[in-house]
N, C-alpha and C positions, 0 to 999 in steps of 0.2 A: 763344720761345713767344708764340701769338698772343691780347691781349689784347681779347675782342669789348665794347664800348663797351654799358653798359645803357641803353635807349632809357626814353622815358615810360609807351611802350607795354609794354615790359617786366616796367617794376617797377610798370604797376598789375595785368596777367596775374601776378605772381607773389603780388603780396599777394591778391588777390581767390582764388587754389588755397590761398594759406593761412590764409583767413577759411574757406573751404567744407570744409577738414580740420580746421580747429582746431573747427568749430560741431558735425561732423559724430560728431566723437569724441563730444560730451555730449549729442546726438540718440534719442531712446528707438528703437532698432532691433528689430522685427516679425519673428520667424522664422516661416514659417508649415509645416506639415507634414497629410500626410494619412493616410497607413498606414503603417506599422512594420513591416520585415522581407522577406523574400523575394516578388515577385509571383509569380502561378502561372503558369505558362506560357502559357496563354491569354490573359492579361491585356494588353488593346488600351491601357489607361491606365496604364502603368508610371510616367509622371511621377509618379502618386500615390504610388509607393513609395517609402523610404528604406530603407538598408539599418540597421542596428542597429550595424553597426559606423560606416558612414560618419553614424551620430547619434550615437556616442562619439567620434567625432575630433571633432566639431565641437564637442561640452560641454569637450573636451580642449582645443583650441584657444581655445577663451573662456576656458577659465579662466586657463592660460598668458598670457593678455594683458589680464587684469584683467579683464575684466565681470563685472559681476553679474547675474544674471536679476530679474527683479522681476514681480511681479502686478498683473492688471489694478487691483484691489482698493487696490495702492499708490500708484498715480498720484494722488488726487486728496489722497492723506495728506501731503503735504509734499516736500521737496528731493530728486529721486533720485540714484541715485550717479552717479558721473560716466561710466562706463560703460554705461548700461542697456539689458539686451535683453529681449524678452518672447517666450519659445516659445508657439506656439499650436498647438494640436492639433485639426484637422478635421475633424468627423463623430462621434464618439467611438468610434473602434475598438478592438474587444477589444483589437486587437493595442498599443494605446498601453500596456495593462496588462500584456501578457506577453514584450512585447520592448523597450516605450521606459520605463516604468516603474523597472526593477531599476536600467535605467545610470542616470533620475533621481537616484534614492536613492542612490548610487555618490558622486556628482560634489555630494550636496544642492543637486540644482537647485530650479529652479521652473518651473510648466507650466502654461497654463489649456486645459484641454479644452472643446470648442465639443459642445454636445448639441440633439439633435433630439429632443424629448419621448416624440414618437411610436412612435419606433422601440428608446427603450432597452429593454436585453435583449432585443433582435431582431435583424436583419440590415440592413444594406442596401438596402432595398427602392425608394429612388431613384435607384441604377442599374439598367440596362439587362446583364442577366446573360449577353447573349449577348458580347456587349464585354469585359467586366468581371466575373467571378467574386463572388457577394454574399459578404461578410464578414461577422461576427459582431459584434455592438456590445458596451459594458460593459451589465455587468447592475447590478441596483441596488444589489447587496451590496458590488460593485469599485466602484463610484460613493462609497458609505459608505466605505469605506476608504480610499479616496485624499483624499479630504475632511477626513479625519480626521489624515491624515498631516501638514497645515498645508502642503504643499509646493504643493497640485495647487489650485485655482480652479478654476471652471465661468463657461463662458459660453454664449448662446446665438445659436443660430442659427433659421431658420426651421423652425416645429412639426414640417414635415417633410422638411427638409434641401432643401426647394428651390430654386431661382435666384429670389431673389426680385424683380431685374431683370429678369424674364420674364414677370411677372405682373401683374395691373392693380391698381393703385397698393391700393384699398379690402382684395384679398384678398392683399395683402403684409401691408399693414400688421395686420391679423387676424391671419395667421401668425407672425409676429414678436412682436406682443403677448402672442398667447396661449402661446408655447413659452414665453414668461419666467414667464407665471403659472402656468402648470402643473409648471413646474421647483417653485417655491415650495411651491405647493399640494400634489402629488402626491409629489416627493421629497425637498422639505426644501433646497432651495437656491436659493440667491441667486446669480442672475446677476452678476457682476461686470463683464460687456462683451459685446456683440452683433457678431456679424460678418454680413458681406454674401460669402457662399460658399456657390457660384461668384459670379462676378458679369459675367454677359458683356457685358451692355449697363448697363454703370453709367451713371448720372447722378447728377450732387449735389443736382438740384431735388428728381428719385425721390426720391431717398433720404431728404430731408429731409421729405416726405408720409408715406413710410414709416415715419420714424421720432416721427411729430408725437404726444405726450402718452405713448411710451414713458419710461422710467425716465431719469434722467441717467447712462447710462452711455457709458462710450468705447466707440466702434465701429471695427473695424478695414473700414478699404473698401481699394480699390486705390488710392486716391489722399491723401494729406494735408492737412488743414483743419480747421475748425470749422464746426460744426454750429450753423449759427445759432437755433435754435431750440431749442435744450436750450444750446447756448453748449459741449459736450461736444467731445472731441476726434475725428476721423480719423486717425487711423491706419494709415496706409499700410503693407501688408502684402509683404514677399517671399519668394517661394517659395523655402523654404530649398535646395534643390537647384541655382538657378537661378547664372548667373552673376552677377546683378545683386545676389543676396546676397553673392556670394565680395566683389562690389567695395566693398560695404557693409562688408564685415567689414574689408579692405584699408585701407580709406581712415579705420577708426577703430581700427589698430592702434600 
């Protein structure tokens, strides 16, 4: 048998894979999701879908390997668990309540739905219906109840769910402000985290204009940092479907 000689080179590649696994296990990992369930046949943006089952393997799979889910709401409260993940749920669609909802309460996870003020108890109306099929959003009354269950957290997104990397700096930051007040105002909740969804032309200058005398809360962007100006976290978000989550999940098994 042939013995291969560890070089310098070696054993600093091998400890440096096992600082980036061992850091990566206690790293708050971002699942992100957008619709629950079957897409219609039509439907040009199928990435947005998840199936219901393939979101119970995945709470099946976390739990099997220790995670916990945790709320935005817990982050700034102290020590997380040495596992932590955070579902987030984008746009607030009916469908979180009638198909991702039951397996929650199954598995007692946890879940923070992202809402657009404007459209609760409505549709979709920031997509383009030739594309994409409009869905139905939660109404006020699913909103009160999931709220009340302790499991579910709300955050916000822009008033009207749109890119707000698309927009000039003054009427982002408008939209973002005022969807957090009118959550307050209008139906009684407190934002727990802001998200930047979609976000196609991110930047962390934008963003941090965008987000200048909003609340201190954590923000999920595509990329990971602080926000120097509130000193609040980024939170780097993966698309739960994507392969870059499966490696997430892998490399903190």
């Amino acid at each position: 048998m042939m013995i291969y000689p560890l070089t310098a080179a070696g054993i600093i590649l091998a400890a440096a894979v096992y600082v980036i696994l061992r850091r990566a296990k206690r790293a708050l990992l971002v699942l992100t999701y957008v619709k629950i369930g079957r897409p219609p046949a039509s439907a040009r943006l199928k990435n947005e879908w998840t199936s219901a089952a393939r979101l119970e393997s995945t709470l099946n799979k976390l739990v099997r390997r220790n995670f916990k889910t945790v709320l935005p709401g817990e982050l700034s409260k102290g020590r997380l668990p040495a596992k932590p993940v955070l579902l987030a749920f984008m746009g607030g669609y009916q469908s979180f309540y009638t198909e991702a909802w039951p397996i929650i309460k199954k598995y007692r996870a946890k879940a923070c739905v992202f809402l657009a003020q404007e459209y609760v108890g409505a549709y979709d109306a920031w997509q383009d219906p030739y594309r994409e099929p409009w869905q139905n959003l939660l109404t006020e009354a699913q909103i009160k109840e999931l709220k009340q269950s302790g499991l579910v957290e709300f955050g916000a997104l822009d008033l009207k769910a749109r890119d707000l990397t698309l927009l000039p700096v003054s009427e982002a930051a408008f939209g973002a402000a005022e969807n957090s007040f009118r959550l307050k105002k209008q139906l009684g909740l407190t934002a727990e985290a802001f998200a930047f969804w979609p976000a196609e032309k991110w930047n962390e200058k934008t963003a941090q204009e965008v987000l200048h005398g909003l609340e201190n809360l954590p923000v999920l962007t595509p990329v990971s940092g602080v926000n120097p100006d509130t000193k609040t976290a980024f939170l780097k978000t993966l698309p739960a479907n994507s392969l870059r989550a499966r490696w997430a999940l892998w490399t903190r098994r």
